[in-house]
Residue, then its C-alpha position, 0 to 999 in steps of 0.5 A: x218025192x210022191x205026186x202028193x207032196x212032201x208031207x203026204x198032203x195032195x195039193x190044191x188046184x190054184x182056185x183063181x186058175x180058169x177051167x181048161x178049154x176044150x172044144x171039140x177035143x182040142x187043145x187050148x193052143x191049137x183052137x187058138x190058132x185056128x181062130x188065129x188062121x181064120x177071118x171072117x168077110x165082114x161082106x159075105x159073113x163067110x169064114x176064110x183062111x188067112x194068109x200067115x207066114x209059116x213059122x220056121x221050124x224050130x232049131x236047136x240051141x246048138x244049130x242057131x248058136x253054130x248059124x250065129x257063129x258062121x255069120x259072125x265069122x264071115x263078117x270078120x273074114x269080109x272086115x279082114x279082106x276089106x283092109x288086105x285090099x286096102x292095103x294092096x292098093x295103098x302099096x301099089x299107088x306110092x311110087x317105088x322110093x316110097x314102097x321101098x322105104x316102107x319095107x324098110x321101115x317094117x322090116x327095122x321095126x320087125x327086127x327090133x322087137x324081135x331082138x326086144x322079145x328075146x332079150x326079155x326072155x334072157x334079161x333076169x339071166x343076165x348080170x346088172x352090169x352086162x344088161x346095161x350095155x347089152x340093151x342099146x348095143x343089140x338095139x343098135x345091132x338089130x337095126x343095122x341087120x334090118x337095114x343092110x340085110x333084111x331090107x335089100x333082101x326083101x326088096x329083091x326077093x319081091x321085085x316083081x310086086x314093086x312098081x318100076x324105078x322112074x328115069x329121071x331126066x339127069x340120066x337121060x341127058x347122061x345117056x345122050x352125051 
């Protein structure tokens, strides 16, 4: 396409456009901001310079989304330590009965949808009359595997983050006798 157009035809200038400024060889922008900059002491009629923040440099579409990015990511981390924390001290505040009855918990529940998962990849394989049966027997399987094996395991595995056992006064009178 030409600079004149399509058709051959040289465009018209938008006749309601002002004239474009030009004092002293300067662009319209930048003697705008030089009025910008400058104020004049209403006391002395003296011109003098503004104090103006200086703009920041102008980055990239890629440096700003990558800063977003970054901030936004720190966020979450702090969010996630946050909760880490959080849950630490909720550990370590319950007494040791407890601590070890929320391993269990977690440990049977971990188990089950483990033993869930992997029947649903095997289920369509399986015969309707095997699945009936099959279902609630691993369940059942599932559950006693996380309760005398991984449970006890675990509690040992990580009896040094525990919280001591309480002696109870029952057998400190035994100890006595």
């Amino acid at each position: 396409m030409s600079p004149a157009g399509p058709k051959g035809r040289k465009r018209k200038k938008n006749p309601g456009a002002p004239p474009p400024s030009n004092r002293g060889g300067r662009s319209a922008s930048a003697a705008s901001e030089d009025d910008d900059e400058m104020a004049v002491d209403a006391a002395s009629g003296n011109e003098k310079k503004k104090d103006l923040p200086k703009a920041k440099a102008k980055r990239s579409k890629n440096e700003a989304n990558k800063e977003m990015w970054n901030q936004g990511k720190k966020g979450l981390s702090d969010i996630w330590e946050n909760y880490v924390q959080m849950l630490r001290r909720d550990f370590q505040k319950r007494p040791r009965d407890s601590q070890e009855q929320l391993i269990l918990r977690l440990s049977q529940v971990l188990t089950i949808g483990c033993v869930v998962v992997l029947l649903n990849f095997f289920y369509s394989f399986i015969p309707s009359v095997i699945r009936i049966f099959a279902f609630p027997v691993l369940l059942v399987i599932a559950w006693f595997v996380a309760t005398r094996a991984i449970a006890p395991m675990i509690v040992v595995r990580f009896e040094d983050h525990l919280n001591p056992r309480e002696k109870y006064e029952d057998d400190d009178e035994d100890e006595d006798t």
